[in-house]
N, C-alpha and C positions, 0 to 999 in steps of 0.2 A: 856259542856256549863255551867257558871255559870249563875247566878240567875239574872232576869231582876232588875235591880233598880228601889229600890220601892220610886223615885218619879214623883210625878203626876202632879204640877204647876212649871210655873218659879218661882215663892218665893222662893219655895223649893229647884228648883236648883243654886238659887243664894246662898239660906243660905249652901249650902254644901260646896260651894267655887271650883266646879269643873270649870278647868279652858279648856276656849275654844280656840282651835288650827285649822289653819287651817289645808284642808287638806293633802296639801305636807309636812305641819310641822308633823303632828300625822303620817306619813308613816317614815317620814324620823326617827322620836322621837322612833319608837317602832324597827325599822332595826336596829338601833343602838344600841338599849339595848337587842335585841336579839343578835346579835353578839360579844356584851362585853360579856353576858354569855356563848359563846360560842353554840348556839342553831343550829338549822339550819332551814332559813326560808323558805325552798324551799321542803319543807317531800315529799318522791315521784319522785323526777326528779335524772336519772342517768346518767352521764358523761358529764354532763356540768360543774361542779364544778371548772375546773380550766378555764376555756374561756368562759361561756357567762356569768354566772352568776354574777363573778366579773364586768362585764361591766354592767348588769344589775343594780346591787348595786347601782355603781355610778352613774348612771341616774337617779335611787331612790333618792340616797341624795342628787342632783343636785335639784332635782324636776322638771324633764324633761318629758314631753311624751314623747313614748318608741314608734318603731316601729319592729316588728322581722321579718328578712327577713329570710325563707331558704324554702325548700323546703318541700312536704308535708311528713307525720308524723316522725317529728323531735320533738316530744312535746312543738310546741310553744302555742297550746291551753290551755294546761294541765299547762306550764309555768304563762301565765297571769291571769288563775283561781287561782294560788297560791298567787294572791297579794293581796287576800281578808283577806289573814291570817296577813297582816300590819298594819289592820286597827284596831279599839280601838272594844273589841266585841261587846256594846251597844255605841249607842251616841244617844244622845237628838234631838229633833225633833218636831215643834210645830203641833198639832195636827191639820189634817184636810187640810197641808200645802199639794199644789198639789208637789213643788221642796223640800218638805225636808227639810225647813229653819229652821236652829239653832236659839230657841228662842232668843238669844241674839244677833241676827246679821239679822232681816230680811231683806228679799230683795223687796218684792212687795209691793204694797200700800195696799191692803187687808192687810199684816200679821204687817203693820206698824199699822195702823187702828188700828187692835186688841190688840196689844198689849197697845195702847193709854189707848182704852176702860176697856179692861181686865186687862192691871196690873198684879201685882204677881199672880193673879187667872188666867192667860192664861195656859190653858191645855196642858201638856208636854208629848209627847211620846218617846219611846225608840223603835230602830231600831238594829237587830242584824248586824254583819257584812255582813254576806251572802245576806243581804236583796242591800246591800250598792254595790254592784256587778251586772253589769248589759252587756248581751255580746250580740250583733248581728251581723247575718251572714248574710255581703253583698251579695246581688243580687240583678242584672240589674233592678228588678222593685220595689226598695226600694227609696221610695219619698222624698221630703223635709218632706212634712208633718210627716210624719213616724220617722225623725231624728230630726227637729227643734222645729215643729209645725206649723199651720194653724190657719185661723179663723173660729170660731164654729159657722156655721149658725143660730144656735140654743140659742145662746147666743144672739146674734144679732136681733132676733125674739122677745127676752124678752125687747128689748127697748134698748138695751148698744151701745153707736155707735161703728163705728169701729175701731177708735183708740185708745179703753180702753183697755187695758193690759186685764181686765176680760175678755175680747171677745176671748181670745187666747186658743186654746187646745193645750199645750204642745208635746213637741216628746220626743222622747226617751231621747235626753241629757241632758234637760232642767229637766227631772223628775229623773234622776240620778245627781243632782244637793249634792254635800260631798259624793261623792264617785265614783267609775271607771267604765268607758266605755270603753269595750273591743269592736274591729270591728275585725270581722274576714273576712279575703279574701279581704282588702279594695281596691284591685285593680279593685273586679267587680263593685263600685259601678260606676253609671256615671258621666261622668267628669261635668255634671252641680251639680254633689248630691253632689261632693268632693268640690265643690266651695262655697256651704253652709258651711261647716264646717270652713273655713278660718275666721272667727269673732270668735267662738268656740273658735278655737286653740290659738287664739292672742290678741283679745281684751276681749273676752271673755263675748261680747253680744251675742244677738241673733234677724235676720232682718225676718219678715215674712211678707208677701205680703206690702212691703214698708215701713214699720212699724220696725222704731229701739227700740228696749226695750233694756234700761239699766239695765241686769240684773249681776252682778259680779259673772257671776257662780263659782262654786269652784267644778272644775270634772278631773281629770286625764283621757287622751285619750289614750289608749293603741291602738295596731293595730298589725295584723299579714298580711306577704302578701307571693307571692313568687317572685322570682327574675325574674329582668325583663328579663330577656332571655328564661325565661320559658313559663308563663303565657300568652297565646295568647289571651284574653280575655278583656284585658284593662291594665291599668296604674295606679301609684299614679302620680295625676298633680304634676310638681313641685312647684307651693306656698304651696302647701301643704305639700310635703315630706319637705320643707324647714322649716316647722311651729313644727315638731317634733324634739326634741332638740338632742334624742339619738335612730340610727337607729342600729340594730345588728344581727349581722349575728348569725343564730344558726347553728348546724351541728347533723348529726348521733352519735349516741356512739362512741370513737376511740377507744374504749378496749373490747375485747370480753366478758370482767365479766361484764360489763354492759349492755352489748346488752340481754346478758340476764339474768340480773335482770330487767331490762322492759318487757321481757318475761315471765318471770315469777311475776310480779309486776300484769301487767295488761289483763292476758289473763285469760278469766276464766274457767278450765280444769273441767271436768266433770269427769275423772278417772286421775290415777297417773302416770307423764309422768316423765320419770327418766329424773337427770340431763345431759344424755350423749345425749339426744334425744333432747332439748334446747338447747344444747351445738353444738350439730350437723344442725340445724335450724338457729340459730345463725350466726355460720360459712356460710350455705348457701345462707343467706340474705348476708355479708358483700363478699364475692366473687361475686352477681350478681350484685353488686354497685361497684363493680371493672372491670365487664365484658366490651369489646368495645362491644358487641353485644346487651348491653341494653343503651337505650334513657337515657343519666344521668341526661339531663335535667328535668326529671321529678320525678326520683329519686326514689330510692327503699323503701316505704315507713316502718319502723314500724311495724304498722301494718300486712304486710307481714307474720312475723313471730310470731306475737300474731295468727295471723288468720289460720296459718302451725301447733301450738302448740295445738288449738282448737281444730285444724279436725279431728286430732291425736289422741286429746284423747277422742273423742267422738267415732273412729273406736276400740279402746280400749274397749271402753264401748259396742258397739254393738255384738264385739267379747263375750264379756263375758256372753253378756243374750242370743246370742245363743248358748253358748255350757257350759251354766252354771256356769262360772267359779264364784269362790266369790268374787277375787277381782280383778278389772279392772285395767292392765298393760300396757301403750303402749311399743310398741317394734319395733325394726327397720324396720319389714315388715311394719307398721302403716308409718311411713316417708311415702312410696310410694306413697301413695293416698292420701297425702298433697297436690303433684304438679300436679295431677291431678282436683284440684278446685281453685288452685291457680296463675295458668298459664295468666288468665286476669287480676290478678294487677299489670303483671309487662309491661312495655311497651319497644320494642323492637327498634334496628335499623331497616331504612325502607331494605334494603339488607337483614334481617335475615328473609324475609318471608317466612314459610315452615319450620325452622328449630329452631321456638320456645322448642318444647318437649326434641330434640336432646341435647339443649345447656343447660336445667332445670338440664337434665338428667345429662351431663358432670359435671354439677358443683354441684350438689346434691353430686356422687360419694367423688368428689374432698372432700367435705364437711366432707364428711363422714369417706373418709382417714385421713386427719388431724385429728377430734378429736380420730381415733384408733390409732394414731402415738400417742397422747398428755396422751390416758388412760392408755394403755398395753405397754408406751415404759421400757424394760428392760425385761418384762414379756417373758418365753422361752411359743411360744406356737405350738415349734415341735410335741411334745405328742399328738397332737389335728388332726396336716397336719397329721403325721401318721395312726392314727386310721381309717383314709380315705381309705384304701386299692385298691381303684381299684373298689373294689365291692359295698361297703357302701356310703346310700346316707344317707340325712337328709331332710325331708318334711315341710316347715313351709309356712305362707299364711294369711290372712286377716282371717279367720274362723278355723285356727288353733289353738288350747287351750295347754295352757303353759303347762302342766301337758302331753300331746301328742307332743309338740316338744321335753320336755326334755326327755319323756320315750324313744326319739326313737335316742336318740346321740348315739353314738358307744364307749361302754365303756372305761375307759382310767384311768386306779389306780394312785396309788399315784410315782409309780416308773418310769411313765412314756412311758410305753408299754402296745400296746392293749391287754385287756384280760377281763376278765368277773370284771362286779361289778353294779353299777347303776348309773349312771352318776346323775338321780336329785334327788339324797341324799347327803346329807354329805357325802365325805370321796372319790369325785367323781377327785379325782386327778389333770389333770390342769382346770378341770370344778370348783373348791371351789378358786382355785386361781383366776380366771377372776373375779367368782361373791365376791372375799373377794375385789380385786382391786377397784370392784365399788359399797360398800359395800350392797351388794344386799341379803336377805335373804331370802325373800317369793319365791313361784315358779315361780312368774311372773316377778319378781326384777331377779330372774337369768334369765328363759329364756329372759328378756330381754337385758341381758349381752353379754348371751353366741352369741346371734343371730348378736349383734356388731361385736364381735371379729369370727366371721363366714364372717361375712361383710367383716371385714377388712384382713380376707384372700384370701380371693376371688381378693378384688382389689390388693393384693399385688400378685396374680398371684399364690397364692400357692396351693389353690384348684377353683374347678370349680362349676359352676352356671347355672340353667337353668330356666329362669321365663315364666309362660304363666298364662290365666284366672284363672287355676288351683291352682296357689301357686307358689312356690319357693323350688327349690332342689338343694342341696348343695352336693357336692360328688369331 
């Protein structure tokens, strides 16, 4: 953040000569020279780049109010927070002003007054951008008052009658008066709250209990909602979806490197979850968004898999402080117990009741084949099926420690045939190839390689699996 400007009266900010914009002008002025340099004004948002954001832009430089329609977590919240980063970082602001007014453009009779009175000596404050950002989340018992404003009984009290602009307690849009108003959810609000907003969005007064005040606000109205065939809750009225210039659709990640890089962006991991275990999470959020057996109108959100990533590596963590380990690994047994807390975000067809766990469980699998096909393809891991003989098993489990799975693999050299050696050491034959494949070198970076491509034999039918309270045994 730089340094506030240090001045203090309008004199001062006239002798500077900084010139005043409104504020669709200063969004559109700063997108644009962030884009001649080639910057990117969106830090944070993954796989949108080629399809909302360009439409975004241009609504921007339209100087449109935006509406984003899709469904829940697509980051259209996380989107309309990122437009605080258009604005100028200080802007001037006459002190004491309830809306904010730019000393040299008041709007109300008090700040015309003062300035009459005051002169170049009227007191100037500075507002950072983030101050200039303003977001509320609709719900059913969100008032006029709350959005436009009221009259202050209390004002009224002191002698003002009721038609003095002074008698008015502002709301929320009128105090975000050169800067953005996000509404999130604006379908819940109710259809009489959305019909306040209609002078807002177009003439850009403001009517309170009968009472027109000419006030010229200057506020960008952003809005998030979900599509109407989703949402049983309410509506956007249409004057008003009509009053937003650019409505746009958002969507999920379409590429799996992005899916998780929001994964890994926004989850925040308490021990170290390998990238095959994101990879694998990933994949199983974008399979159950393709599933007939989940509700799509509700959508798989996001969050899902920040929340799968979390659990994960907090059972990582708990493994380790019971059985000492130093450093916390997740590992594929960790996955399991994901979809066991995660099983209520996602919502089903009404036909699939009863057979929630079954269909997690299916596509969890499914998930988890693909990324062994996408890690180890070429990888020979005959030498591995071999060492299985018939007799040898492998014990691993949520309370299993890395150092105890791998002492307990069934040796396999470097030639390829069972015979004595120590599998979690160096030199441990197709054991150094899986964990070089995913470049794994701690004890916990391998066992949590080896325990993949144990996974990924199993579903490939090559060896066999036996899971209860106990653990997991591979043989």
């Amino acid at each position: 953040m730089s340094d506030r400007p240090d001045i203090r009266t309008l004199g001062e900010l006239r002798a500077a000569g900084l010139p005043h914009r409104s504020l669709r002008q200063e969004i559109r002025e700063n997108l644009l020279r962030v884009l001649a340099e080639g910057g990117d004004p969106w830090p944070g948002l993954h796989g949108l780049g080629r399809t909302v954001l360009p439409q975004l832009e241009r609504a921007l430089l339209a100087g449109h109010d935006v509406v984003l329609l899709g469904e829940r977590g697509q980051g259209k919240t996380r989107l309309l927070r990122t437009l605080s980063g258009l604005l100028d970082e200080w802007s001037p602001a006459v002190e004491g002003s309830e809306l904010n007014e730019h000393p040299e453009e008041p709007l109300t009779q008090e700040t015309e007054r003062r300035v009459l009175l005051e002169g170049d000596e009227l007191p100037v404050v500075w507002r950072h951008r983030s101050e200039r950002y303003v977001e509320k989340l609709a719900t059913p018992d969100t008032s006029v008052a709350d959005l436009i404003g009221d009259v202050d009984p209390m004002r009224v009290a002191e002698g003002r009658r009721l038609g003095d602009p002074e008698t008015i307690h502002y709301g929320l849009v009128p105090r975000a008066n050169r800067g953005i108003v996000a509404i999130n959810e604006l379908p819940d609000l109710a259809e009489r709250i959305q019909v306040a907003m209609l002078n807002v969005m177009e003439e850009r007064d403001i009517q309170i209990r009968g009472y027109v005040l000419r006030l010229p606000l200057d506020v960008l109205v952003v809005a998030t909602a979900n599509p109407e065939d989703y949402t049983n809750r309410g509506r956007i009225i249409t004057p008003l979806q009509d009053r937003f210039g650019a409505e746009i659709r958002t969507h999920y990640p379409l590429e799996l490197e992005d899916e998780v890089a929001v994964i890994r962006q926004e989850a925040e991991l308490v021990a170290e979850v390998p990238d095959t275990i994101l990879e694998t999470l990933a994949r199983f959020t974008r399979l159950l968004r393709e599933s007939p057996a989940v509700d799509q109108r509700s959508g798989v959100s996001a969050r899902f898999a920040i929340a799968g990533a979390e659990t994960v590596a907090a059972a990582a963590l708990r493994r380790a402080a019971i059985r000492g380990e130093p450093d916390a690994v997740a590992r594929m047994v960790d996955v399991g117990t994901a979809t066991d807390v995660l099983a209520g975000k996602i919502e089903f067809e009404s036909g699939e009741e009863g057979r929630e766990r079954p269909i997690l469980d299916h596509l969890l699998r499914r998930a988890t084949a693909e990324t062994v096909r996408e890690r180890f393809r070429g990888l020979d891991l005959g030498p591995l099926v071999a060492a299985f003989d018939g007799r040898t098993t492998v014990t691993t489990g949520d309370d299993v420690a890395a150092q105890d799975f791998l002492g307990s693999l069934p040796p396999v050299p470097a030639d390829g045939e069972a015979g004595e050696g120590s599998p979690a050491e160096p030199g441990g034959g197709v054991y150094d190839e899986i964990a070089a494949r995913l470049g794994a070198t701690t004890p916990g970076q391998r066992a949590s390689a080896i325990e993949l491509a144990l996974e990924g034999l199993f579903l490939a039918q090559r060896i066999s699996k036996d899971s209860d309270e106990e653990g997991t045994v591979y043989g």
